[in-house]
N, CA, C and O atoms as a GROMACS GRO file, in nm:
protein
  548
    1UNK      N    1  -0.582  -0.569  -2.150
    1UNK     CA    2  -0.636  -0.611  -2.021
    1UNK      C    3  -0.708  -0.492  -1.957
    1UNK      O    4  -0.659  -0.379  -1.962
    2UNK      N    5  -0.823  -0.519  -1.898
    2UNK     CA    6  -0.845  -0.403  -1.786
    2UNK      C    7  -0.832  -0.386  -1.680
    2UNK      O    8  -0.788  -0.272  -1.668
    3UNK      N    9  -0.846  -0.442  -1.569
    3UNK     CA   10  -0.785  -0.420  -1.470
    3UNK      C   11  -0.653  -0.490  -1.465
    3UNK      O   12  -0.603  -0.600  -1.442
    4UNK      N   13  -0.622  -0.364  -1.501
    4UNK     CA   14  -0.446  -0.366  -1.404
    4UNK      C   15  -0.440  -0.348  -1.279
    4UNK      O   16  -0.522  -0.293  -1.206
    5UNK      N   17  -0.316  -0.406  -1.246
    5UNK     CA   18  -0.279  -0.358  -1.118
    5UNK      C   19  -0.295  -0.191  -1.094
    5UNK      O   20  -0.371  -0.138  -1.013
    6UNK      N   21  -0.184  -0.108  -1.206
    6UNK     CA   22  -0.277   0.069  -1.176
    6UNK      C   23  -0.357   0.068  -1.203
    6UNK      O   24  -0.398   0.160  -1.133
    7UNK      N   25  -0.480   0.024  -1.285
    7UNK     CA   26  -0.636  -0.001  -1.280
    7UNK      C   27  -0.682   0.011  -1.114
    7UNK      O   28  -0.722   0.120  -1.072
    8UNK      N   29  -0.675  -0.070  -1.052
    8UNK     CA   30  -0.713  -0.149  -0.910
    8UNK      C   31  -0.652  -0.058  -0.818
    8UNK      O   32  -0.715  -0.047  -0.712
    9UNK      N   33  -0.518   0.029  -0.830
    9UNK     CA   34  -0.474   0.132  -0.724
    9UNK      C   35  -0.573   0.258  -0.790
    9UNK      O   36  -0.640   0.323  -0.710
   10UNK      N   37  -0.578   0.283  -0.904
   10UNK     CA   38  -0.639   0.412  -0.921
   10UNK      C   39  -0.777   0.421  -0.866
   10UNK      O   40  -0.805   0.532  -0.821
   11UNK      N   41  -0.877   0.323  -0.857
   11UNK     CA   42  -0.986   0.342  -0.811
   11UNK      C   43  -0.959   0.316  -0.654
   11UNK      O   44  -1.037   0.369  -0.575
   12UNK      N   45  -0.894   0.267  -0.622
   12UNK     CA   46  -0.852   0.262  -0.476
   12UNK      C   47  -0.820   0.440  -0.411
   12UNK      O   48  -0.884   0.486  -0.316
   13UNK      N   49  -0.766   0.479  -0.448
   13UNK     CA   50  -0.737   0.671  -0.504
   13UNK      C   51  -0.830   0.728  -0.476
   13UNK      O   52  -0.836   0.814  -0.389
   14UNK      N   53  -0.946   0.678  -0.567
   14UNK     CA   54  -1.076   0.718  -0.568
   14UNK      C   55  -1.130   0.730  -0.457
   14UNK      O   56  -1.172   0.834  -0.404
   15UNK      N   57  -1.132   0.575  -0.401
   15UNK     CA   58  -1.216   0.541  -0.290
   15UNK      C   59  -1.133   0.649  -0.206
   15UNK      O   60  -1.208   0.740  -0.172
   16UNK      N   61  -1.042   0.662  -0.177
   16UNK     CA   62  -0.954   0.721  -0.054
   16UNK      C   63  -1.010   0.871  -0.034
   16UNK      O   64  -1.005   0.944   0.065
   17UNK      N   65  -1.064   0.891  -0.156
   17UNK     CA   66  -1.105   1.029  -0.196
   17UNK      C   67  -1.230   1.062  -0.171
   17UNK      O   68  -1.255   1.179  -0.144
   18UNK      N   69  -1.309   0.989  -0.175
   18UNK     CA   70  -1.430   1.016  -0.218
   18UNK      C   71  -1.555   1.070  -0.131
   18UNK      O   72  -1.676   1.064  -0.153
   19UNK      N   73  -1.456   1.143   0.016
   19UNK     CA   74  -1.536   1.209   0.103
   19UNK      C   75  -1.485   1.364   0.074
   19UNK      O   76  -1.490   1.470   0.137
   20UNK      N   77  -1.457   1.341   0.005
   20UNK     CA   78  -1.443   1.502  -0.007
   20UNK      C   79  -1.319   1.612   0.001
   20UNK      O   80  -1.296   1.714  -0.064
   21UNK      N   81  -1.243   1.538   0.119
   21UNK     CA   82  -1.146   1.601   0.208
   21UNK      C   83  -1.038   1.550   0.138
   21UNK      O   84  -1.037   1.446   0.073
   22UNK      N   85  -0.862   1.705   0.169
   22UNK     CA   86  -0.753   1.659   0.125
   22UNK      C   87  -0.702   1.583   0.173
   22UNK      O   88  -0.714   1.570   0.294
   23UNK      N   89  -0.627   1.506   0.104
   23UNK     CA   90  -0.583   1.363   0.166
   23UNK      C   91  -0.382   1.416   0.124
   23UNK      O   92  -0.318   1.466   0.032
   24UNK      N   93  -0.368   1.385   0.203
   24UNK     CA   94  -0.166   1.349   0.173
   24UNK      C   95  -0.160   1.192   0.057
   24UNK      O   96  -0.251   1.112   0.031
   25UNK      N   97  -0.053   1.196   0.020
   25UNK     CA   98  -0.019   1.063  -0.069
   25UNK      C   99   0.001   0.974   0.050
   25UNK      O  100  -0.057   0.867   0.066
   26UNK      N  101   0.080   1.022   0.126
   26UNK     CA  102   0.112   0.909   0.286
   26UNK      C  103  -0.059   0.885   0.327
   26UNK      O  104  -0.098   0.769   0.318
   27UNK      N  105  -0.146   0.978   0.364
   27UNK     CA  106  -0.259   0.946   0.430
   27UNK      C  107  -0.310   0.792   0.295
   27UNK      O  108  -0.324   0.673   0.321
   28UNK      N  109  -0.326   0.860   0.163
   28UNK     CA  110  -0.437   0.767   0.082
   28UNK      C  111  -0.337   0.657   0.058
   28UNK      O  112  -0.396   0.552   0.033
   29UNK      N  113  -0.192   0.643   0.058
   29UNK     CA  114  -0.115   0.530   0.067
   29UNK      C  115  -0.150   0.448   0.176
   29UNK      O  116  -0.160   0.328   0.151
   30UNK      N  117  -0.170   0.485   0.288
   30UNK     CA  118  -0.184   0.437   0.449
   30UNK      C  119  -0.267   0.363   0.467
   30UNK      O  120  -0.250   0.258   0.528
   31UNK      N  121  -0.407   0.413   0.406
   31UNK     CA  122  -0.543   0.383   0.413
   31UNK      C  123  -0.587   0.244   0.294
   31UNK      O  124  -0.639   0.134   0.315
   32UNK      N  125  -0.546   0.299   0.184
   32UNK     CA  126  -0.571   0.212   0.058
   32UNK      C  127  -0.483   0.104   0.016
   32UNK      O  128  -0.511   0.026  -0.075
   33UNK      N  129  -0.334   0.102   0.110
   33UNK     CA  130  -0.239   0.025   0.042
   33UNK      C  131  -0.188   0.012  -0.082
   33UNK      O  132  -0.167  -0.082  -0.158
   34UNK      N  133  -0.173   0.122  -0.085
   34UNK     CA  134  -0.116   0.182  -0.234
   34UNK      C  135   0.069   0.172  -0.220
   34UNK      O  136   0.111   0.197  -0.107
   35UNK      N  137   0.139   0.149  -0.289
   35UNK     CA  138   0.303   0.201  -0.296
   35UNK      C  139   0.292   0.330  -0.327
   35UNK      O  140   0.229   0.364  -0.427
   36UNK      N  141   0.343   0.408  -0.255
   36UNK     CA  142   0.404   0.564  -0.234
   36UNK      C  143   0.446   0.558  -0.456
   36UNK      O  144   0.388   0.630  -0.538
   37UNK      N  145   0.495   0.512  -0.471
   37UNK     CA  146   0.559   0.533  -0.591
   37UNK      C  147   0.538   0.487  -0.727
   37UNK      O  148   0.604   0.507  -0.829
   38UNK      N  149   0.427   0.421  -0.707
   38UNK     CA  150   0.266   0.415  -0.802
   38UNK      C  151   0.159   0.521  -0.779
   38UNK      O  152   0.099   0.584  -0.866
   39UNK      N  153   0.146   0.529  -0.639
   39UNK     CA  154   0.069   0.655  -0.603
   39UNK      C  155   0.069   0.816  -0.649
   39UNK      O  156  -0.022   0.898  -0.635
   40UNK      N  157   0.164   0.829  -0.691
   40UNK     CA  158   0.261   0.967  -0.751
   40UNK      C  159   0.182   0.992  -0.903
   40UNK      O  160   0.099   1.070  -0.949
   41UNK      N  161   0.258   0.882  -0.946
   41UNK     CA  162   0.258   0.833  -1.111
   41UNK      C  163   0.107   0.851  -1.144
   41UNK      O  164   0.067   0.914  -1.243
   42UNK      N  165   0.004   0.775  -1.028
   42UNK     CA  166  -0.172   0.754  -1.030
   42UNK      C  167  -0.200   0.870  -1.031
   42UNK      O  168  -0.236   0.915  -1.140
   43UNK      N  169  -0.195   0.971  -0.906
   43UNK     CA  170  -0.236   1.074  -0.885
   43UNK      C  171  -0.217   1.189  -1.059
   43UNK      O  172  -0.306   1.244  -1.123
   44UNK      N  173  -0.132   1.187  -1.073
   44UNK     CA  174  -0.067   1.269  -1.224
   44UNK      C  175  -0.178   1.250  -1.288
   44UNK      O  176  -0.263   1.336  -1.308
   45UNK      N  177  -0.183   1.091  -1.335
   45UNK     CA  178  -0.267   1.068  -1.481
   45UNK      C  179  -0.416   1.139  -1.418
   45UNK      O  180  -0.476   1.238  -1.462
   46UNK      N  181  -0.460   1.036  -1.277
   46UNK     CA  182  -0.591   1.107  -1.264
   46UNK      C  183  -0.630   1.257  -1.279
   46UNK      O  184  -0.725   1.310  -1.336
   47UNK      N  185  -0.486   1.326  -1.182
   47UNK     CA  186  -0.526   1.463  -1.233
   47UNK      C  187  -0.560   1.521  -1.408
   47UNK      O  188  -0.659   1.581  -1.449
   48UNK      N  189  -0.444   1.478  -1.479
   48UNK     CA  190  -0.478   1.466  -1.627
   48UNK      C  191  -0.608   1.507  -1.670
   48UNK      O  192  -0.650   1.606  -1.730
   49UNK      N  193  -0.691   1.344  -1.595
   49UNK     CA  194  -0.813   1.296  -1.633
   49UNK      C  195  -0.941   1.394  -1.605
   49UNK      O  196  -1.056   1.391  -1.649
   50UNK      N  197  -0.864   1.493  -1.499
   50UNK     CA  198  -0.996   1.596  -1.409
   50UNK      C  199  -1.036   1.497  -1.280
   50UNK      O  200  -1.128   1.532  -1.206
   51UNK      N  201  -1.010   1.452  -1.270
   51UNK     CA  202  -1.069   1.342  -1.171
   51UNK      C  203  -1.000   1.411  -1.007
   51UNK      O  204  -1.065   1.424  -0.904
   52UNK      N  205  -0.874   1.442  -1.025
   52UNK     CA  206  -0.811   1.437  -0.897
   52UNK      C  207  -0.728   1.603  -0.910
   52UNK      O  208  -0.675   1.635  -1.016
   53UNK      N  209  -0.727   1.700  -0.782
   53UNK     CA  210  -0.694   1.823  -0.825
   53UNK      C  211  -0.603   1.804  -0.714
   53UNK      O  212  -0.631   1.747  -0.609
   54UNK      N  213  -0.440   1.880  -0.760
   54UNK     CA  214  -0.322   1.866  -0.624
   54UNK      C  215  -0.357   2.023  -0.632
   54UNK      O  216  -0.381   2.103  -0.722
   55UNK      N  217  -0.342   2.029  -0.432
   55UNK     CA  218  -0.331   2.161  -0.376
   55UNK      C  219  -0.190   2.147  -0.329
   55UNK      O  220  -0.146   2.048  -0.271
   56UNK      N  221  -0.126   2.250  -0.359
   56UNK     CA  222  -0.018   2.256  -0.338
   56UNK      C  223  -0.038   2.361  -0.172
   56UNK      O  224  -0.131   2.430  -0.129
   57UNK      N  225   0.132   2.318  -0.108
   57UNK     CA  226   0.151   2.441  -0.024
   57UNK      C  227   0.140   2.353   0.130
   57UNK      O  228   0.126   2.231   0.122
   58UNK      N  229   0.143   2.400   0.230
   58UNK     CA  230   0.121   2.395   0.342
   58UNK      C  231   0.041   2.284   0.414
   58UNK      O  232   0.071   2.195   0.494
   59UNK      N  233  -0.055   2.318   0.364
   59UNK     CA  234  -0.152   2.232   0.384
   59UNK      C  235  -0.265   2.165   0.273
   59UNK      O  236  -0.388   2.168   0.265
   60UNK      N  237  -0.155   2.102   0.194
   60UNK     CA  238  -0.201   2.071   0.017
   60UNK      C  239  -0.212   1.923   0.043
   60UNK      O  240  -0.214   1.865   0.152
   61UNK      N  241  -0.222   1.866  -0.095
   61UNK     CA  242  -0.255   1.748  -0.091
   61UNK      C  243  -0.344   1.747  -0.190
   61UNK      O  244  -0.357   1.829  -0.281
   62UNK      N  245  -0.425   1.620  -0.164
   62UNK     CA  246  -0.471   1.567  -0.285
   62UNK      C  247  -0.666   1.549  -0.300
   62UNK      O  248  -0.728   1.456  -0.249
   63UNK      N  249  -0.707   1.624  -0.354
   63UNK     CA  250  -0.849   1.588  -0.350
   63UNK      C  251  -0.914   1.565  -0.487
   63UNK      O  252  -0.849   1.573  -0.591
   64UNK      N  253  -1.058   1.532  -0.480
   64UNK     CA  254  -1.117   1.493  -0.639
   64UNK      C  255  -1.186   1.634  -0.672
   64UNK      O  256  -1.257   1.714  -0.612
   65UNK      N  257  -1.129   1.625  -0.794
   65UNK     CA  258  -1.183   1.733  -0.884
   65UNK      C  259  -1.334   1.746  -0.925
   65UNK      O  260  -1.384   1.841  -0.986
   66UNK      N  261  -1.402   1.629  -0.878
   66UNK     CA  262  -1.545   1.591  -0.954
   66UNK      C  263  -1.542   1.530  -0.801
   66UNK      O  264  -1.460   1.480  -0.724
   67UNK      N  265  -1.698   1.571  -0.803
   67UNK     CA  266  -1.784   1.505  -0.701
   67UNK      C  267  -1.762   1.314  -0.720
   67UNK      O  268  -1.710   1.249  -0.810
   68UNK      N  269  -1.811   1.284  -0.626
   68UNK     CA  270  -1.744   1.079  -0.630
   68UNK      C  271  -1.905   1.060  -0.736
   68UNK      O  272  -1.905   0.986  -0.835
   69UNK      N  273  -2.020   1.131  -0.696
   69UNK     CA  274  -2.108   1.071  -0.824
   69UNK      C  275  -2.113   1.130  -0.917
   69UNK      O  276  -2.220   1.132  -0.977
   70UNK      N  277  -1.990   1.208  -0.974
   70UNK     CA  278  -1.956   1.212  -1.093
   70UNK      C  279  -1.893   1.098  -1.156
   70UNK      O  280  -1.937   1.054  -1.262
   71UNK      N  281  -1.769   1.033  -1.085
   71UNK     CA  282  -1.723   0.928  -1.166
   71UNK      C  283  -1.740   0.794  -1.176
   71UNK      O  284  -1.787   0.724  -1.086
   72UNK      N  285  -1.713   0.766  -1.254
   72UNK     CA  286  -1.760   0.616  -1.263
   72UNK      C  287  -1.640   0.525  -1.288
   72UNK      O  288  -1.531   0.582  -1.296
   73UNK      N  289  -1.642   0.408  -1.299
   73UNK     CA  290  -1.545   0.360  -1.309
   73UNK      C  291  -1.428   0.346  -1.470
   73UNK      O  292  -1.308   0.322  -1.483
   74UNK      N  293  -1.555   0.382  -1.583
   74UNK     CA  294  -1.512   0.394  -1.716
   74UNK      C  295  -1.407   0.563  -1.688
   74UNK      O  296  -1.315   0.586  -1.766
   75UNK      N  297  -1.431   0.642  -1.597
   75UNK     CA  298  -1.370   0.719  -1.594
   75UNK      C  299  -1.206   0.703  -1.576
   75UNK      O  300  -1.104   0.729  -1.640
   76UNK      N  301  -1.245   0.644  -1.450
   76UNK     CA  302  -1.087   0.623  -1.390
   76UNK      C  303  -0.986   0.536  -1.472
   76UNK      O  304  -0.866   0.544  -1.500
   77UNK      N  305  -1.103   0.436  -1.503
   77UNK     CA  306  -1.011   0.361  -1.652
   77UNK      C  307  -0.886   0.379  -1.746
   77UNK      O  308  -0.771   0.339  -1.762
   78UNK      N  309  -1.012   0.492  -1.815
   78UNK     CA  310  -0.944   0.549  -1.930
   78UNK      C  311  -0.843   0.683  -1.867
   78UNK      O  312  -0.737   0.716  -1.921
   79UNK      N  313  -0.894   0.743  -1.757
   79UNK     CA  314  -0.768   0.841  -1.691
   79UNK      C  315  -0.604   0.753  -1.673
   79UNK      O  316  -0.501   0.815  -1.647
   80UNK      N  317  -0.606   0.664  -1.683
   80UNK     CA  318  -0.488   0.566  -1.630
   80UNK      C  319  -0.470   0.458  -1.741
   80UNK      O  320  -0.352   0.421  -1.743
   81UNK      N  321  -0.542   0.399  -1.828
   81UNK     CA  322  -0.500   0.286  -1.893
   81UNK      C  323  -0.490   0.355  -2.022
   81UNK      O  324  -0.561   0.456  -2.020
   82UNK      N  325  -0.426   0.337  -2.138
   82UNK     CA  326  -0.402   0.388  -2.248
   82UNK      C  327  -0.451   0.243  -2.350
   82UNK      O  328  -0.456   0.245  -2.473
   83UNK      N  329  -0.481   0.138  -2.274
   83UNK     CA  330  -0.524   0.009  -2.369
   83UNK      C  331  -0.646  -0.044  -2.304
   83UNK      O  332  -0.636  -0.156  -2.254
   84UNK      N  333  -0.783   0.032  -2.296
   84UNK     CA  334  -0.920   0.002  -2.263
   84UNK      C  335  -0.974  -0.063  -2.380
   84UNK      O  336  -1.071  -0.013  -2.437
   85UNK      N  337  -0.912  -0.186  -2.426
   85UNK     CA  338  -1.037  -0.257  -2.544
   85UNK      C  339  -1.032  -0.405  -2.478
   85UNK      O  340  -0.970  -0.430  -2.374
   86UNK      N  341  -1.110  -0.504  -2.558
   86UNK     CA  342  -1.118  -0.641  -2.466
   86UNK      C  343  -0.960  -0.709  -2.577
   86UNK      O  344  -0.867  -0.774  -2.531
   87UNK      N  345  -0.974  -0.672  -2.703
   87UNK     CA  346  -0.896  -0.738  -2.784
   87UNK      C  347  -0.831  -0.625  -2.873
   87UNK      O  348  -0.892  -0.528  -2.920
   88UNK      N  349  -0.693  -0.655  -2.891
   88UNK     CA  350  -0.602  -0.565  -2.955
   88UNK      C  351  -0.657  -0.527  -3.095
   88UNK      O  352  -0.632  -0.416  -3.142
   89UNK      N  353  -0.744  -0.636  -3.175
   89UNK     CA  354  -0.826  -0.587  -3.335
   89UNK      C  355  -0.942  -0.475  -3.266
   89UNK      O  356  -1.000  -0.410  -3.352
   90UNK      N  357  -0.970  -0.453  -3.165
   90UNK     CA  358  -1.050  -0.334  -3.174
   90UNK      C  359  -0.972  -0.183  -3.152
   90UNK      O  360  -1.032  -0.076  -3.155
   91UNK      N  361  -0.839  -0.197  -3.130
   91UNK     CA  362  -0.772  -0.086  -3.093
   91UNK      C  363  -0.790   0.021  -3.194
   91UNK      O  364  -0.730  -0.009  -3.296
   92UNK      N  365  -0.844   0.123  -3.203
   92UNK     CA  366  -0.872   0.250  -3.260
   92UNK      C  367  -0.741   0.233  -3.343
   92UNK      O  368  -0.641   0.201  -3.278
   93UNK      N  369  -0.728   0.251  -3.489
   93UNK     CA  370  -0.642   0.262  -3.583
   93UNK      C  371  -0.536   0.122  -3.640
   93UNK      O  372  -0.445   0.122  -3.723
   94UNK      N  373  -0.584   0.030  -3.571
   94UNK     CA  374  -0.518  -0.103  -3.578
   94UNK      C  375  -0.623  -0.163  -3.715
   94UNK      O  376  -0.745  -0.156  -3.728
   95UNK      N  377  -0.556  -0.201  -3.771
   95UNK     CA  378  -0.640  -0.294  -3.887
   95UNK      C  379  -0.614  -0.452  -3.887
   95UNK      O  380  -0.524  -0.495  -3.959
   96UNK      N  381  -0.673  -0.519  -3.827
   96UNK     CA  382  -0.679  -0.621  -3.884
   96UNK      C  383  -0.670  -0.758  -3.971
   96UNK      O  384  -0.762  -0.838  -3.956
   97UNK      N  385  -0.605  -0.778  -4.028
   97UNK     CA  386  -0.620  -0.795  -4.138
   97UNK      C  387  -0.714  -0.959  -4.202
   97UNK      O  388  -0.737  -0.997  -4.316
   98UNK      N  389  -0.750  -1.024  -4.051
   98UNK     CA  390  -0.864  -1.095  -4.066
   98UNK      C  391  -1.015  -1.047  -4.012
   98UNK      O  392  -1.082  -1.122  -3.940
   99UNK      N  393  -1.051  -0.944  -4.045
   99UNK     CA  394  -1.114  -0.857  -4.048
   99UNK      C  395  -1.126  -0.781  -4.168
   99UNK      O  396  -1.063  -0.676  -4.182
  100UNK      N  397  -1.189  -0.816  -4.240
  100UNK     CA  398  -1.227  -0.712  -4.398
  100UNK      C  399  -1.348  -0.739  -4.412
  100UNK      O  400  -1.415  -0.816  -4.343
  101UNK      N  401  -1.398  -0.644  -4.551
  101UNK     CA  402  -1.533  -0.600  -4.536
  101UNK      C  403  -1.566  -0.721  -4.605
  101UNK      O  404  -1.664  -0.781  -4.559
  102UNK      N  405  -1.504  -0.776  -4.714
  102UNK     CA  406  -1.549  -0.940  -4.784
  102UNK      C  407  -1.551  -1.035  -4.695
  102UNK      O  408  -1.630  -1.125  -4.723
  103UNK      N  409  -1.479  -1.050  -4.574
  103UNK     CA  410  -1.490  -1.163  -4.490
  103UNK      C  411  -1.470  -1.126  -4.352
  103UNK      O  412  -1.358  -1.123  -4.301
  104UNK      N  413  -1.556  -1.104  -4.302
  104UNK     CA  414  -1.605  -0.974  -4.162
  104UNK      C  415  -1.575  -1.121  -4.089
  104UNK      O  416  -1.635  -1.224  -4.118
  105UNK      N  417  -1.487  -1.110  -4.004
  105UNK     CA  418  -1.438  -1.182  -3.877
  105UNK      C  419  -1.528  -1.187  -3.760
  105UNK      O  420  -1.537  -1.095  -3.678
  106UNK      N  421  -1.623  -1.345  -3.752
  106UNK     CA  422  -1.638  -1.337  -3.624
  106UNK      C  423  -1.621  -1.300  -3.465
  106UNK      O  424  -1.690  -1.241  -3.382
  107UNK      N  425  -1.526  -1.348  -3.464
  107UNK     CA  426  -1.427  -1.349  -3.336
  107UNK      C  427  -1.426  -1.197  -3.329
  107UNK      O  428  -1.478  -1.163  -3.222
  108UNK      N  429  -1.388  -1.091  -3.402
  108UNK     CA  430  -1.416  -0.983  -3.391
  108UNK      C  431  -1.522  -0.904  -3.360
  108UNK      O  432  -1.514  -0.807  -3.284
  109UNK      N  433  -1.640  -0.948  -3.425
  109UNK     CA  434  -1.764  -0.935  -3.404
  109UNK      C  435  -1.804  -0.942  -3.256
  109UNK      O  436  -1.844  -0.839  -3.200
  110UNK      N  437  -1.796  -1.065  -3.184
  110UNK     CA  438  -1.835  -1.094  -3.083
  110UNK      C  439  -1.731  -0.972  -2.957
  110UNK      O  440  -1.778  -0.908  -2.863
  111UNK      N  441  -1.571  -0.978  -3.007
  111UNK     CA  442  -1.484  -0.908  -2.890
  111UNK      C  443  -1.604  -0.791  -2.929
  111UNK      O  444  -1.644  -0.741  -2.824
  112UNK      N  445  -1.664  -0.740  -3.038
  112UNK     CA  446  -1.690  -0.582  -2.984
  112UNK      C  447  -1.837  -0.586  -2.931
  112UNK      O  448  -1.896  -0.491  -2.880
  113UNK      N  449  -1.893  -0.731  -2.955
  113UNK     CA  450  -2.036  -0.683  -2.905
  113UNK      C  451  -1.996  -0.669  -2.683
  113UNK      O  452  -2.047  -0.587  -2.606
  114UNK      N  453  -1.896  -0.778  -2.649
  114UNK     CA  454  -1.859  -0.769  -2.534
  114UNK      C  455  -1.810  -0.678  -2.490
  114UNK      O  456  -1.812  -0.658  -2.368
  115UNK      N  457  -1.740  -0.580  -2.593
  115UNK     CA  458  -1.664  -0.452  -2.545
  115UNK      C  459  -1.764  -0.338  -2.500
  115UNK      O  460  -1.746  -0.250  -2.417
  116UNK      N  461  -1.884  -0.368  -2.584
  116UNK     CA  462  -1.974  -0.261  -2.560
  116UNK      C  463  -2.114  -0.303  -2.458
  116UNK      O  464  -2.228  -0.255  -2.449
  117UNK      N  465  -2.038  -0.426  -2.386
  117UNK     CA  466  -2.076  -0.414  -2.270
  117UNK      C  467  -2.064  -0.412  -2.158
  117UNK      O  468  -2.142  -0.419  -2.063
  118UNK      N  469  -1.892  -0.396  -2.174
  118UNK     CA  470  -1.801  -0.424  -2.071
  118UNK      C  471  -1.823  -0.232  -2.047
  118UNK      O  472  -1.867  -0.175  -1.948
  119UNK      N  473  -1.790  -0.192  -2.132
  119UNK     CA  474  -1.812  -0.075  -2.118
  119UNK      C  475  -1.973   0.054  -2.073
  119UNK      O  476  -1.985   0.159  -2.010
  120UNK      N  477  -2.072  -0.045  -2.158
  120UNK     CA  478  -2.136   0.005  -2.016
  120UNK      C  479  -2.152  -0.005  -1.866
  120UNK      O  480  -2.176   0.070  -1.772
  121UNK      N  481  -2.123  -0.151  -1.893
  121UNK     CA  482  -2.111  -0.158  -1.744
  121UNK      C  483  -2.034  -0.079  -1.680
  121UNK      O  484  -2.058  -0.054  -1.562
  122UNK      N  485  -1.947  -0.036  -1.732
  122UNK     CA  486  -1.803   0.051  -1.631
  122UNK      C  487  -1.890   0.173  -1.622
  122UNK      O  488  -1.850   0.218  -1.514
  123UNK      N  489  -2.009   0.280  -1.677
  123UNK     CA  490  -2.032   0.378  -1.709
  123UNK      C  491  -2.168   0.366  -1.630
  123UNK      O  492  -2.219   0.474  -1.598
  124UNK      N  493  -2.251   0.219  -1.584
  124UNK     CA  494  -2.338   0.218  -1.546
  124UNK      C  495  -2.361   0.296  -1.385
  124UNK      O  496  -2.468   0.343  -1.346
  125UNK      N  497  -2.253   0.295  -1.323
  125UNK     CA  498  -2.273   0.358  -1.199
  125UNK      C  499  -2.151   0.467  -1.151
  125UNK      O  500  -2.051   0.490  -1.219
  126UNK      N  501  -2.176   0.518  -1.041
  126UNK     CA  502  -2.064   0.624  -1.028
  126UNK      C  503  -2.060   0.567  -0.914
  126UNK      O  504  -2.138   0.485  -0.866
  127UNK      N  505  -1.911   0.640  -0.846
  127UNK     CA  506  -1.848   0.612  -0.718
  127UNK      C  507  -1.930   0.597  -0.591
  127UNK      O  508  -1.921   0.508  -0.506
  128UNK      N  509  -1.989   0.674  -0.593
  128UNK     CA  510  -2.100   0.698  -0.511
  128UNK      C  511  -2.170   0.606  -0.445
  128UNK      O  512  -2.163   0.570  -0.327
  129UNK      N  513  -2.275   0.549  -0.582
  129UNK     CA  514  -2.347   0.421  -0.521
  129UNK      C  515  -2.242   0.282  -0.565
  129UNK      O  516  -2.303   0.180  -0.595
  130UNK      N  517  -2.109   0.275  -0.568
  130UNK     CA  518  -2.044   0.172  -0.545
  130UNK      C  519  -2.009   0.189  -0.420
  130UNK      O  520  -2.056   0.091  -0.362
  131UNK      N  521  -1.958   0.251  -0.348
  131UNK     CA  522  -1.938   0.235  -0.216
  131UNK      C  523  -2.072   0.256  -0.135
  131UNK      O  524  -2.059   0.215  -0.020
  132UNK      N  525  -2.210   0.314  -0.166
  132UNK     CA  526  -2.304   0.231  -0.097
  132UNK      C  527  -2.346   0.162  -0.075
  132UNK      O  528  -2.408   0.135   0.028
  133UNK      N  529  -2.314   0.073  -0.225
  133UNK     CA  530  -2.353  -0.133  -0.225
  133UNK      C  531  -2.267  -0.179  -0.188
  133UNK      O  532  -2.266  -0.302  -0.194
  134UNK      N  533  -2.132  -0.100  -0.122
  134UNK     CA  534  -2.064  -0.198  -0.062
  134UNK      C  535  -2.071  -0.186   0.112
  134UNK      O  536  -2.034  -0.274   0.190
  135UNK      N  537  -2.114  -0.087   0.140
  135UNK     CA  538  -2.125  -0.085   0.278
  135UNK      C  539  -2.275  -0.124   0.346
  135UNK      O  540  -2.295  -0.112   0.467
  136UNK      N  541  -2.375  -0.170   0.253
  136UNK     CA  542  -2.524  -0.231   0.253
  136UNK      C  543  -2.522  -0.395   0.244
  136UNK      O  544  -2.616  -0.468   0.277
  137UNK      N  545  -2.382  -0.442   0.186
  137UNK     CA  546  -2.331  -0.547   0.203
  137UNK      C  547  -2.253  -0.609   0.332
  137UNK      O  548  -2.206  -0.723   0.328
   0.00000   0.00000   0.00000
């Protein structure tokens, strides 16, 4: 699946982020409606991902590591989901086994021509001008 529920909080993260400034987990919980305790777990992977950098200390907290038109949404994705395909026969190292080279599986065929456009699409824009088409709306 792709959007998950942490799919849908992590770019929410994003959005919370994406002026620049440190945010508390309480502030981007507050704002985005996130659970405090998904929020934790999100923040981690994104950091992982480069996406999200914790300042620790005093006056720490949480900001993006990358400018917001750096990322895109294929970013945040794959920072958080460990199963980004449309169908489990495309999973990197999974074989198939109605899928061979004597009798090349439709149904397969088609999940990857969709995968590779599901995936540009995720790559087609960055944070940036998604929250400008949404506030031009």
């Amino acid at each position: 699946m792709f959007i998950t529920r942490e799919s849908d909080y992590a770019i929410r993260v994003i959005r919370a982020l994406a002026d620049g400034e440190i945010k508390t987990v309480h502030e981007i919980c507050a704002v985005e409606k996130v659970p405090k305790q998904f929020a934790y777990k999100i923040l981690k992977k994104l950091e992982r991902g480069e996406l999200v950098k914790i300042q620790r200390g005093a006056h720490g907290g949480y900001r993006l590591f990358k400018d917001a038109s750096e990322i895109t949404l294929h970013c945040i994705l794959t920072s958080v989901a460990d199963n980004l395909y449309v169908n489990e026969c495309l999973k990197e190292g999974i074989s198939c086994e109605r899928n061979q080279e004597q009798t090349p599986c439709f149904i397969h065929k088609e999940c990857r021509r969709l995968e590779e456009i599901i995936m540009g699409a995720l790559q087609e824009r960055n944070m940036m001008e998604i929250l400008d088409a949404v506030k031009v709306n």
